[in-house]
ZALO-725615 format. One record per atom (N, C-alpha, C): atom name; y negated, z negated, x negated; residue number from 1. Coordinates in steps of 0.05 Angstrom, whole numbers, plus 5000, padded with zeros to 4 digits. Layout:
residues N
+------+------+------+------+-----+
| atom |   py |   pz |   px | seq |
+------+------+------+------+-----+
|   CA |    Y |    Z |    X | NUM |
...
+------+------+------+------+-----+
//
This chain:
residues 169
+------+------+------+------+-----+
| atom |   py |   pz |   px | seq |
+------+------+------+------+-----+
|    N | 8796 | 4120 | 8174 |   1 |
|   CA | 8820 | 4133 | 8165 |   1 |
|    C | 8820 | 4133 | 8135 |   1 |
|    N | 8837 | 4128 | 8125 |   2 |
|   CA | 8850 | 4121 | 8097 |   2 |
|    C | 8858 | 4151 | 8084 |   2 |
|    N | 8852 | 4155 | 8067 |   3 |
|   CA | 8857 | 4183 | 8045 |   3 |
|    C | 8881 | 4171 | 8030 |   3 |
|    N | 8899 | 4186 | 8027 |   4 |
|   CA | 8917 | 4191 | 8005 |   4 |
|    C | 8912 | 4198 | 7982 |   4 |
|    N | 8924 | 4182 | 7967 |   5 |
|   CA | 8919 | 4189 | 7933 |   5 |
|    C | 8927 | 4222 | 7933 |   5 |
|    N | 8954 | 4228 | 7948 |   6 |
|   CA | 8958 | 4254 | 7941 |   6 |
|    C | 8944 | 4272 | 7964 |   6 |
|    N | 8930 | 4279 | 7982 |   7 |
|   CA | 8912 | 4290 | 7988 |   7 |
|    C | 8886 | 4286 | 7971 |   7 |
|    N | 8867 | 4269 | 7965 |   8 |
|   CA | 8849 | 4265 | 7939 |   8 |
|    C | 8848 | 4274 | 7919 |   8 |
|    N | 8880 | 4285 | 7911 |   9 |
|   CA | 8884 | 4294 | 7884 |   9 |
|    C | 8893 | 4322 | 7884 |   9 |
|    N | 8915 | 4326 | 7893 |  10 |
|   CA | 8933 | 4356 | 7882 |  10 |
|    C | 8913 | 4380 | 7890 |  10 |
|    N | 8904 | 4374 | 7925 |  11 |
|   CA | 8900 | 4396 | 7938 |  11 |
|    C | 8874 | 4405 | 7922 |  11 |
|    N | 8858 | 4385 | 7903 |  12 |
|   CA | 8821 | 4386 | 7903 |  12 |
|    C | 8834 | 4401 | 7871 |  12 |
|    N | 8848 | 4389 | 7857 |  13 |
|   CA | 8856 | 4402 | 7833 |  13 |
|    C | 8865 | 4429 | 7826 |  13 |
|    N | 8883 | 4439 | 7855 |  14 |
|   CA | 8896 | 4463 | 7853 |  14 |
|    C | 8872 | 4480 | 7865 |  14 |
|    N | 8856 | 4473 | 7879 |  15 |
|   CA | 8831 | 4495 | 7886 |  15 |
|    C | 8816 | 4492 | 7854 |  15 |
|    N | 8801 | 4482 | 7845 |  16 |
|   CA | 8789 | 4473 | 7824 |  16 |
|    C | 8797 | 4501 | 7797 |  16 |
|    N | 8831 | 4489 | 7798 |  17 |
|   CA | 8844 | 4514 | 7770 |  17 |
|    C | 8843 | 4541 | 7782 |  17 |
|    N | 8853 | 4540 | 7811 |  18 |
|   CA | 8859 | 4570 | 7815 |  18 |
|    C | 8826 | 4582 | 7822 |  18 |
|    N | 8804 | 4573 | 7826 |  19 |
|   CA | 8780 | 4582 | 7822 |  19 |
|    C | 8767 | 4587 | 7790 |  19 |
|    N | 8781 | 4564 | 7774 |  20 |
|   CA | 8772 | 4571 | 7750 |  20 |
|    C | 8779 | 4602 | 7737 |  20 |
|    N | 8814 | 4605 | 7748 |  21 |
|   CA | 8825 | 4620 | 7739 |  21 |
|    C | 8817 | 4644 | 7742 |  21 |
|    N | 8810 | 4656 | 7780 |  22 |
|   CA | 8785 | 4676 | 7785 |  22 |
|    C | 8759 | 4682 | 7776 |  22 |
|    N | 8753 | 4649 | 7756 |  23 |
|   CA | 8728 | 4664 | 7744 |  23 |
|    C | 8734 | 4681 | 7719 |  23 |
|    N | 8760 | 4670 | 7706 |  24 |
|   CA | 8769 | 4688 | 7679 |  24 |
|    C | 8770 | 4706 | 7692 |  24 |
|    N | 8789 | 4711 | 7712 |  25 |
|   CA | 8790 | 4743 | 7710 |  25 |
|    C | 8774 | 4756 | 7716 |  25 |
|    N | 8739 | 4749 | 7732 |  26 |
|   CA | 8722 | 4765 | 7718 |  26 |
|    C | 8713 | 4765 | 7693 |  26 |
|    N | 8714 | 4750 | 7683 |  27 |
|   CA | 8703 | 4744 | 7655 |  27 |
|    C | 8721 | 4769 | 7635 |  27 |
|    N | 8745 | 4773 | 7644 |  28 |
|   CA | 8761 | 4788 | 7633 |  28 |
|    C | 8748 | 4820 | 7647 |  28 |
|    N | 8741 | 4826 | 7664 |  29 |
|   CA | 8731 | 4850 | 7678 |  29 |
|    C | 8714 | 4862 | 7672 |  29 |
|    N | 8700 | 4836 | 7662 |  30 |
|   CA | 8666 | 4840 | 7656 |  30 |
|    C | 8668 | 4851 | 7620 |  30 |
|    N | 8683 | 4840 | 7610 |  31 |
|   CA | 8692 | 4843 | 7579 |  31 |
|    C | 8700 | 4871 | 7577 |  31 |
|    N | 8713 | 4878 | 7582 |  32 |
|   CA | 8732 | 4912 | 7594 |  32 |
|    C | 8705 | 4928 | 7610 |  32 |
|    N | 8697 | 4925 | 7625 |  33 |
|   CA | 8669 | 4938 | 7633 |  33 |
|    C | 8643 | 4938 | 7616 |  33 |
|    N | 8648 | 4921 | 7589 |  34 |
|   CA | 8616 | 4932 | 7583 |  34 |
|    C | 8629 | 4932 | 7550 |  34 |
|    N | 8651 | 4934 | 7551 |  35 |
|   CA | 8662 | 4937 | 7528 |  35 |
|    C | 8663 | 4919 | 7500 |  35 |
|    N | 8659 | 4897 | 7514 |  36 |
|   CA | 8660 | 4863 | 7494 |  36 |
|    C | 8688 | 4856 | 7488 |  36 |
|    N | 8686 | 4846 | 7470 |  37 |
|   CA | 8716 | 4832 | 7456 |  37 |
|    C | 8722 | 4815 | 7474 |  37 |
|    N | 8746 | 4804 | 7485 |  38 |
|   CA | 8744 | 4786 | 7499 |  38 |
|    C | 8747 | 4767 | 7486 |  38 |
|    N | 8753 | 4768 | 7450 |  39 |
|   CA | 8753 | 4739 | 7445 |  39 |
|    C | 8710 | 4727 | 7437 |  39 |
|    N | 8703 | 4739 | 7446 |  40 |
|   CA | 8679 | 4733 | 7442 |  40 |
|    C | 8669 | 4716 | 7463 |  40 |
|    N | 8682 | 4724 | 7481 |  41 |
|   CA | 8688 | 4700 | 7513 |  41 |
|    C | 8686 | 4670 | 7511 |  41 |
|    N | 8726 | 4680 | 7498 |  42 |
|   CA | 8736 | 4655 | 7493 |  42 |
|    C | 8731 | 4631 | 7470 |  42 |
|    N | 8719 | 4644 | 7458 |  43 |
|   CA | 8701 | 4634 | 7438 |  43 |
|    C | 8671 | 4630 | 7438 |  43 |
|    N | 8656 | 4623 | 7464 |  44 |
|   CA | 8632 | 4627 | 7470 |  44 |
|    C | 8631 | 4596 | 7478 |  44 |
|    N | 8609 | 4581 | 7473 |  45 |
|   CA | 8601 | 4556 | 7486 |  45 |
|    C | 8574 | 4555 | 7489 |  45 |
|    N | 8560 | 4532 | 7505 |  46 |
|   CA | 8536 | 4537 | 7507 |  46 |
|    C | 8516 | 4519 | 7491 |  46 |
|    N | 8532 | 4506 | 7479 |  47 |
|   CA | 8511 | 4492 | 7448 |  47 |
|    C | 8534 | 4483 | 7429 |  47 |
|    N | 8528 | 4492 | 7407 |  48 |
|   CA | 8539 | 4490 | 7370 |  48 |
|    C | 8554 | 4464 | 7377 |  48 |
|    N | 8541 | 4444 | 7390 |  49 |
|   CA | 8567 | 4412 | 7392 |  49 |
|    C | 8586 | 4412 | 7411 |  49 |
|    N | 8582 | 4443 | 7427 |  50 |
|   CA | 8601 | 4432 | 7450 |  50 |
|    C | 8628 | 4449 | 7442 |  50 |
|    N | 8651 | 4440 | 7459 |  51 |
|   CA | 8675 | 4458 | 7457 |  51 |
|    C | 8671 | 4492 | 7469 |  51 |
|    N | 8681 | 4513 | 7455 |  52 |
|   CA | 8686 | 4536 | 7470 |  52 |
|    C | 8696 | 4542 | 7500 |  52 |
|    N | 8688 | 4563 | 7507 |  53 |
|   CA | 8707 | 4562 | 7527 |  53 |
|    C | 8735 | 4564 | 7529 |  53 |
|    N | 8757 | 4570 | 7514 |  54 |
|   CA | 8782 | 4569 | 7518 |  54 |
|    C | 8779 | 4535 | 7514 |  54 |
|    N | 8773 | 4522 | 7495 |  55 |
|   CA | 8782 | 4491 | 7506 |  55 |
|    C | 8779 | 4477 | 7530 |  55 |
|    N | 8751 | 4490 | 7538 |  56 |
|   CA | 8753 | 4474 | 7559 |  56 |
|    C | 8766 | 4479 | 7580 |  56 |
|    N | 8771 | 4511 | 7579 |  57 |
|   CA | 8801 | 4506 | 7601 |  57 |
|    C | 8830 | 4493 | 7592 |  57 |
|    N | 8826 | 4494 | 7567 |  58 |
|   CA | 8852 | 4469 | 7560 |  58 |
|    C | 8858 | 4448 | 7578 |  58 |
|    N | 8826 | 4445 | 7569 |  59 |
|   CA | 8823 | 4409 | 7580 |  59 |
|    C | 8827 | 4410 | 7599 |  59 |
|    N | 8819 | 4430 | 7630 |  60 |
|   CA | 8818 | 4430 | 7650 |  60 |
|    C | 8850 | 4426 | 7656 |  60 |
|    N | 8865 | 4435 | 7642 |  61 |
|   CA | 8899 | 4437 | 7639 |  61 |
|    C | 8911 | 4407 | 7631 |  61 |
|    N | 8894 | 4404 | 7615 |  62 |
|   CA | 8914 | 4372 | 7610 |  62 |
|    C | 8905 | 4349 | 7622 |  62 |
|    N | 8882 | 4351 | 7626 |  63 |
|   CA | 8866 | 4322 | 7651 |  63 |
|    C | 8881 | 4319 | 7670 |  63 |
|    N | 8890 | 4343 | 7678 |  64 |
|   CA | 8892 | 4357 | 7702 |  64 |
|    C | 8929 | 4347 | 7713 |  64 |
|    N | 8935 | 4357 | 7695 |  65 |
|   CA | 8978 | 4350 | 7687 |  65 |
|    C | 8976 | 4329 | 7686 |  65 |
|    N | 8965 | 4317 | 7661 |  66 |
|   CA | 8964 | 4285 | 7651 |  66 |
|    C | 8961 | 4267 | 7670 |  66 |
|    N | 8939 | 4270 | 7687 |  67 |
|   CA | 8933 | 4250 | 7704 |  67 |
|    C | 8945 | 4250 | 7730 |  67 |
|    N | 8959 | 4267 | 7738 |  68 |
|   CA | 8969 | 4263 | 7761 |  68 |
|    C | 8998 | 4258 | 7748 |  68 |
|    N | 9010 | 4260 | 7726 |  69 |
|   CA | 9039 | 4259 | 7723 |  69 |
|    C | 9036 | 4228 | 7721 |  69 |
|    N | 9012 | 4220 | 7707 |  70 |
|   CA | 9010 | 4183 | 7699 |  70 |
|    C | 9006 | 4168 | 7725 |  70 |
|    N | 8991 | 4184 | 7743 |  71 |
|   CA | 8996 | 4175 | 7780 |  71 |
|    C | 9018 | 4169 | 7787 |  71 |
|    N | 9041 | 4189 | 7783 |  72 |
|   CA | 9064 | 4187 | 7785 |  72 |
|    C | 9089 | 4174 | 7769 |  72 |
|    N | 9082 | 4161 | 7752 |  73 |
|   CA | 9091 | 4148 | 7735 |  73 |
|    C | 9120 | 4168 | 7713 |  73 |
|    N | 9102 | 4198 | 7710 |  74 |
|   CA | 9126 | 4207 | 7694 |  74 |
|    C | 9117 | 4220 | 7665 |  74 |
|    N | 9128 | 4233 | 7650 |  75 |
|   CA | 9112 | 4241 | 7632 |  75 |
|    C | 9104 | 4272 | 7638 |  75 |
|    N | 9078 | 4282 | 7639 |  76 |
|   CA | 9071 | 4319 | 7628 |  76 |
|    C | 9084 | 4323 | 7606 |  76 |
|    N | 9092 | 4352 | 7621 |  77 |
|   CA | 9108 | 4365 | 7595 |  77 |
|    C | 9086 | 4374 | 7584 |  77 |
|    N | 9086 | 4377 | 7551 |  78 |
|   CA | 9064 | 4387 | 7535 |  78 |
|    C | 9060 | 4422 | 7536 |  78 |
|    N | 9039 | 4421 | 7532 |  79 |
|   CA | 9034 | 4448 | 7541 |  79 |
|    C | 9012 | 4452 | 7496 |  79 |
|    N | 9020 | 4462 | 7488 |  80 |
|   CA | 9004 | 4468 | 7461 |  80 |
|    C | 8979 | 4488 | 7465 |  80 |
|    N | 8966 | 4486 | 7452 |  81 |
|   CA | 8931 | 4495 | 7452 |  81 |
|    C | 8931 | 4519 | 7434 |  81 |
|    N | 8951 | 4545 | 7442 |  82 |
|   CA | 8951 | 4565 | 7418 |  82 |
|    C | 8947 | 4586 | 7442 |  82 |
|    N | 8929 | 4591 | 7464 |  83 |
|   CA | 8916 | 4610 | 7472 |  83 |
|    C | 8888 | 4611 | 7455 |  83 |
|    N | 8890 | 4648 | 7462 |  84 |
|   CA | 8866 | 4660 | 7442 |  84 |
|    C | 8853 | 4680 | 7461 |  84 |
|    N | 8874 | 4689 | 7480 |  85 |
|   CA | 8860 | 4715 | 7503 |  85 |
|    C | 8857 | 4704 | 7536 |  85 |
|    N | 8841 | 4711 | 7545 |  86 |
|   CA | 8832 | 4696 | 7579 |  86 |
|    C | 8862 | 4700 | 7580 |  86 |
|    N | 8875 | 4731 | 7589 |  87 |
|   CA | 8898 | 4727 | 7596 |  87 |
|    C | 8925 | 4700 | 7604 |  87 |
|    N | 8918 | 4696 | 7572 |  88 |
|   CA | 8934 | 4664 | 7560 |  88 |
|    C | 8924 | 4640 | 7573 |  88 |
|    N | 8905 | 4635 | 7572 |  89 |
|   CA | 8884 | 4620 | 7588 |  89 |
|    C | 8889 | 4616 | 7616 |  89 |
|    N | 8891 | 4640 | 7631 |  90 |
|   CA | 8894 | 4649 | 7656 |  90 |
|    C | 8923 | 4637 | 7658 |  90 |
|    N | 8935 | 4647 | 7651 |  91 |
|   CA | 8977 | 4638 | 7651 |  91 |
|    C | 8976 | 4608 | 7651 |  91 |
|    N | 8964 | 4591 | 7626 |  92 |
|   CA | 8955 | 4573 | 7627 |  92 |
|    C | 8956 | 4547 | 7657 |  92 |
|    N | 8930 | 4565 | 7662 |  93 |
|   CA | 8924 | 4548 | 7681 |  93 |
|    C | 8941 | 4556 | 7708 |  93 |
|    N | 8964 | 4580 | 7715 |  94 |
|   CA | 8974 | 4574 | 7736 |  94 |
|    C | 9004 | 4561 | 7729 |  94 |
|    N | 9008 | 4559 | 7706 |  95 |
|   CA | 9028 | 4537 | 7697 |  95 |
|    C | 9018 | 4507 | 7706 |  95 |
|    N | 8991 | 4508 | 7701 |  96 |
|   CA | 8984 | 4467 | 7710 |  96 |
|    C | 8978 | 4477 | 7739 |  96 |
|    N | 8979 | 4503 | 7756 |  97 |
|   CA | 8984 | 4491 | 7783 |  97 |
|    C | 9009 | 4484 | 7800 |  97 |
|    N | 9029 | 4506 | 7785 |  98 |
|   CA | 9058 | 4502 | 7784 |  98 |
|    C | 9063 | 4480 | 7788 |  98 |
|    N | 9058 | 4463 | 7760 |  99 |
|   CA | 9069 | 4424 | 7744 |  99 |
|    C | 9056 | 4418 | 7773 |  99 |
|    N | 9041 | 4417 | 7781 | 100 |
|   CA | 9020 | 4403 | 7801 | 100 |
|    C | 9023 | 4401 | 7830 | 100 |
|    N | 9039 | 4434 | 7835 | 101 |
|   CA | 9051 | 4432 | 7862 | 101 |
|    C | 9080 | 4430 | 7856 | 101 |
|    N | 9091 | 4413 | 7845 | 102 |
|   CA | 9125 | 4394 | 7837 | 102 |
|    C | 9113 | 4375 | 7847 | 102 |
|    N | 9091 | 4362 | 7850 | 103 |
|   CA | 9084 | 4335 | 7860 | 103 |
|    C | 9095 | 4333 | 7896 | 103 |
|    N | 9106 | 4315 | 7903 | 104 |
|   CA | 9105 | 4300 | 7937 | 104 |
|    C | 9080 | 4281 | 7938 | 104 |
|    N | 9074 | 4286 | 7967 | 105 |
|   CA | 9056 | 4262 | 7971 | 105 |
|    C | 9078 | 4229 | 7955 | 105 |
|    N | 9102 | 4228 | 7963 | 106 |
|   CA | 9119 | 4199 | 7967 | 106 |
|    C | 9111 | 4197 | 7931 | 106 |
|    N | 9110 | 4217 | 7912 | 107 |
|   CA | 9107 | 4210 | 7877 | 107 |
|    C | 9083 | 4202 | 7881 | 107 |
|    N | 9060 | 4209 | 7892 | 108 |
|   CA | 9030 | 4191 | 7891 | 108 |
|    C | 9011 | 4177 | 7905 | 108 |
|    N | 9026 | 4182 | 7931 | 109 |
|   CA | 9015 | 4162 | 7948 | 109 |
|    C | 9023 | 4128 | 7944 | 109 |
|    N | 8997 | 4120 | 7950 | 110 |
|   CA | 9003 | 4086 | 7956 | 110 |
|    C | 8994 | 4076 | 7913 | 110 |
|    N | 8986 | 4088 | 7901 | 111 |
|   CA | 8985 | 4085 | 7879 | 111 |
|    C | 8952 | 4075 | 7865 | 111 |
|    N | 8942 | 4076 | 7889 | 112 |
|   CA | 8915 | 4066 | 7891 | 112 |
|    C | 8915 | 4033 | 7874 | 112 |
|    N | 8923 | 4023 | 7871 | 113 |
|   CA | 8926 | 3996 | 7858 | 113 |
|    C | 8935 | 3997 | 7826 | 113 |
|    N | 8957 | 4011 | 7828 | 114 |
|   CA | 8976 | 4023 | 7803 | 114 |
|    C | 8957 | 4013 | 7774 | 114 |
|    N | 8967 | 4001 | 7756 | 115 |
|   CA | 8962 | 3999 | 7729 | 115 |
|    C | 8960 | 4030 | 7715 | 115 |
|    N | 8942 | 4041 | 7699 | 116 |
|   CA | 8940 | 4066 | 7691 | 116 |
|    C | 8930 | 4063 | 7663 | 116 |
|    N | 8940 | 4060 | 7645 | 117 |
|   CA | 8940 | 4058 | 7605 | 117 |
|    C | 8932 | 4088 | 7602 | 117 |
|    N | 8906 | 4092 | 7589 | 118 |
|   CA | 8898 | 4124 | 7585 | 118 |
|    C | 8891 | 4122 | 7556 | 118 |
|    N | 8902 | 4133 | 7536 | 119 |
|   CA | 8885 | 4136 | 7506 | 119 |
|    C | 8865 | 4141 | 7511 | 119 |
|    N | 8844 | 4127 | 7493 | 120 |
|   CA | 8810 | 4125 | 7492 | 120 |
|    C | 8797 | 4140 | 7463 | 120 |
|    N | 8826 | 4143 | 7444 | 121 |
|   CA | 8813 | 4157 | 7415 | 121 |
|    C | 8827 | 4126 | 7398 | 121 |
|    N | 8820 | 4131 | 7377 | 122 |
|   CA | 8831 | 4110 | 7344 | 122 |
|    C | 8850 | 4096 | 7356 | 122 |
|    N | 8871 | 4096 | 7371 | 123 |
|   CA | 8885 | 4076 | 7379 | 123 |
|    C | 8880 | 4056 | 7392 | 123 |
|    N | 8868 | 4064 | 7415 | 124 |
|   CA | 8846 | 4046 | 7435 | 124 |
|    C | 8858 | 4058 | 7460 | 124 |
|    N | 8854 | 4043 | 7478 | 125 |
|   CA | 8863 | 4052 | 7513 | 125 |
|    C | 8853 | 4031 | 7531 | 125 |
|    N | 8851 | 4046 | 7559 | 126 |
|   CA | 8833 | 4034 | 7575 | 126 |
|    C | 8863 | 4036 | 7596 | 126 |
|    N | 8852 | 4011 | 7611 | 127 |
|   CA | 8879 | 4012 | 7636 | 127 |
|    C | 8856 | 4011 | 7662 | 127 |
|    N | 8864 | 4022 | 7682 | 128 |
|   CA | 8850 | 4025 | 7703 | 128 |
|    C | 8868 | 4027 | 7734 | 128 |
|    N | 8860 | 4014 | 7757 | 129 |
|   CA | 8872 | 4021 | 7767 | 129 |
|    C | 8872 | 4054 | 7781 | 129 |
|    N | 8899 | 4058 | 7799 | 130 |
|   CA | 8903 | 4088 | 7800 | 130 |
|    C | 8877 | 4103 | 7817 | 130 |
|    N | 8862 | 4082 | 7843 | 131 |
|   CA | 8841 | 4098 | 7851 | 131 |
|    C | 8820 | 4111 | 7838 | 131 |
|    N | 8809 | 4086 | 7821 | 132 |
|   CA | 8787 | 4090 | 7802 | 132 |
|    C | 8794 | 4104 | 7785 | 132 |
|    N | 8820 | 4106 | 7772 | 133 |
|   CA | 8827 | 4133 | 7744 | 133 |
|    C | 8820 | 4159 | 7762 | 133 |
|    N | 8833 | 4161 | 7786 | 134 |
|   CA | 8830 | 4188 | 7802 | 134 |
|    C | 8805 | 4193 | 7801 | 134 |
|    N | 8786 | 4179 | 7811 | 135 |
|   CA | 8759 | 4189 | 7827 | 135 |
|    C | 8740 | 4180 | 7805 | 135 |
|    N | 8740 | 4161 | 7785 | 136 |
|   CA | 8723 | 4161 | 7761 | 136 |
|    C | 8730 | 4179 | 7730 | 136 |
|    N | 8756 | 4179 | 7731 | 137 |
|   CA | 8768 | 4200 | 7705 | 137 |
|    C | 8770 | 4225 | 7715 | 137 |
|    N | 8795 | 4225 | 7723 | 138 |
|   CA | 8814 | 4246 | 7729 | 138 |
|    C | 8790 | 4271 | 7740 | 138 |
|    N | 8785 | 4265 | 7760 | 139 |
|   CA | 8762 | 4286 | 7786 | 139 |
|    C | 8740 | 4301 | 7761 | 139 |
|    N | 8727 | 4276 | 7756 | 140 |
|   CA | 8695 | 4276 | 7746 | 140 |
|    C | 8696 | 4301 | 7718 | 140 |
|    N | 8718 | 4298 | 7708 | 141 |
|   CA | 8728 | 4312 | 7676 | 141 |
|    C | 8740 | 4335 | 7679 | 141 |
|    N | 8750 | 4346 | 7703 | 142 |
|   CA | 8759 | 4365 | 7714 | 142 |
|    C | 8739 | 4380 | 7723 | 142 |
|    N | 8727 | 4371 | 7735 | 143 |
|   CA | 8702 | 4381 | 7744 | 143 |
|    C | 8676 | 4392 | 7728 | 143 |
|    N | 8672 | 4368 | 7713 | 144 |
|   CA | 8660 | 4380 | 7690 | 144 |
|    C | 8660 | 4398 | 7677 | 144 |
|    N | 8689 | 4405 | 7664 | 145 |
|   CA | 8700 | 4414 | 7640 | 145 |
|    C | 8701 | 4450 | 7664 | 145 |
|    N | 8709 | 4455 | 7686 | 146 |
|   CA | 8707 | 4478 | 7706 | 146 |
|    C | 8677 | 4491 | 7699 | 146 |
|    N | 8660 | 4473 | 7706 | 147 |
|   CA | 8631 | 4478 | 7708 | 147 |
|    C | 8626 | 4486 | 7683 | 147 |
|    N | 8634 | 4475 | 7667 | 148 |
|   CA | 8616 | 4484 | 7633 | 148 |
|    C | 8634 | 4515 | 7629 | 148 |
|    N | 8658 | 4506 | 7642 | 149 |
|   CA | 8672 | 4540 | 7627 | 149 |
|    C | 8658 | 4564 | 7650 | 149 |
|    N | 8652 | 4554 | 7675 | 150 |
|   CA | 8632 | 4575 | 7690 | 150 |
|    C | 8609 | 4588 | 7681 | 150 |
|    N | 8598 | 4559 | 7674 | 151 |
|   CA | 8575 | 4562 | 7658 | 151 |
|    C | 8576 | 4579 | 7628 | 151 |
|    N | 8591 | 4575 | 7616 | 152 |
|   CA | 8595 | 4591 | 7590 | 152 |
|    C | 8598 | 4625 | 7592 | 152 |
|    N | 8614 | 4632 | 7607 | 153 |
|   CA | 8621 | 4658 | 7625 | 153 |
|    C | 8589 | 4666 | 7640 | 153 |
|    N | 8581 | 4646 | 7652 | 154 |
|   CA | 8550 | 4659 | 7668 | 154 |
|    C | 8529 | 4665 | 7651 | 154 |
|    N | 8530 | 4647 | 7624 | 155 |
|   CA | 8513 | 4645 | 7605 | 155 |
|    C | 8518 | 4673 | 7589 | 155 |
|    N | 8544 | 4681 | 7590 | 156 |
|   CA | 8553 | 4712 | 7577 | 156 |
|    C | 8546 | 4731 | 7592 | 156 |
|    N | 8530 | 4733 | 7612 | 157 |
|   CA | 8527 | 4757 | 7631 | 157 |
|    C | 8558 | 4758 | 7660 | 157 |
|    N | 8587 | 4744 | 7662 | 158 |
|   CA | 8595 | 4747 | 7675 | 158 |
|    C | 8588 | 4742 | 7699 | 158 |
|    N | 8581 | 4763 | 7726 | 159 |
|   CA | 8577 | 4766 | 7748 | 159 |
|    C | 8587 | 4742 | 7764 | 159 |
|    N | 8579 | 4720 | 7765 | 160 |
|   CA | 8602 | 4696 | 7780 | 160 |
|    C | 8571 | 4676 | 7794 | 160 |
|    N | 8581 | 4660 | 7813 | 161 |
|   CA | 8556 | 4648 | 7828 | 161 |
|    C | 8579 | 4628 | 7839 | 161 |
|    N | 8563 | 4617 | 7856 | 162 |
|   CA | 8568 | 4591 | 7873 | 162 |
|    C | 8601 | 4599 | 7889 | 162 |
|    N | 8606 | 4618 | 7894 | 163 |
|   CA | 8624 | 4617 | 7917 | 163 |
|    C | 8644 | 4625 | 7893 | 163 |
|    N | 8642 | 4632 | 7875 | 164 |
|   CA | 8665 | 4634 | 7859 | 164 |
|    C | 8670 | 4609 | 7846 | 164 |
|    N | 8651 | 4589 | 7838 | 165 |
|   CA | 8653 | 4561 | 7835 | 165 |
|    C | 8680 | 4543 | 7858 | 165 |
|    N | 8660 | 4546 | 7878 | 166 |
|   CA | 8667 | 4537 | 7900 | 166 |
|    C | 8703 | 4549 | 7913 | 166 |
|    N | 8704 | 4574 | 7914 | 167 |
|   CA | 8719 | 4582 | 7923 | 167 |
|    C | 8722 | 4592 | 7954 | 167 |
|    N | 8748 | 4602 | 7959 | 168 |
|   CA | 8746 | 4607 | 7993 | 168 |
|    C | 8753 | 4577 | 8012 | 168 |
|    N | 8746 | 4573 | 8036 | 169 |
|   CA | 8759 | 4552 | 8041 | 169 |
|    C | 8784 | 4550 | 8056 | 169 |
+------+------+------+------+-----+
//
């Protein structure tokens, strides 16, 4: 049996944000319960080179839009990087589940072949086809970028484990 680009994609993305998003709002609980700034949160990473945590839910936001709108051959609407409170963060990310459930299977299915031009940095770009952008870009960076903002929040004392990772099924 054959997977769909859009089964592969929307449904694993929209669990992904809206679990991320439950971990803010402990992260926000936990901040209010022990009486921490919450920009101390959002501003928390887990080594001096890496991004904070509000970016990397950015990122989790534009990998996330970007690559399935470029599945679909349309443009993401821009979303600007001027959250400072989980709150913002939180809104954030149920805006890229919003953009994300506008998708039909008929916009991304069959796109497995598809030509896909992604900026690489200095005016450089990689073309890939649409399976491999999905399951080597798109997934892997999403994923990532979830885990490190879990991780940044767990590394703060926020109460969060595997099933908040994971989610309900």
């Amino acid at each position: 049996m054959a997977i769909s680009m859009y089964q592969a994609s929307i449904p694993n993305l929209v669990r992904a944000i809206n679990n991320l998003a439950a971990v803010l709002e402990k992260g926000a609980a936990h901040a209010e319960t022990k009486g921490i700034d919450p920009a101390v949160l959002v501003n928390s990473r887990l080594y001096p080179d890496m991004f904070p945590l509000g970016k990397q839910v950015q990122i989790v936001s534009d990998i996330s839009r970007k690559g399935i709108a470029r599945i679909a051959g349309v443009e993401a609407p821009a979303i600007e990087d001027t959250e400072t409170t989980l709150s913002q963060l939180i809104e954030r990310l149920k805006q890229s589940v919003t953009y994300l459930e506008t998708f039909s299977a008929e916009q991304v299915d069959n796109t497995e072949e598809k030509a896909i031009t992604i900026p690489i940095g200095k005016g450089q770009s990689m073309t890939l086809p649409g399976w491999p952008y999905l399951s080597f870009f798109v997934l892997p960076n999403v994923y990532f970028h979830v885990t490190t903002a879990y991780a940044i929040l767990r590394h703060n004392g926020v109460d969060v484990g595997k099933r908040d990772y994971l989610g309900r099924p």
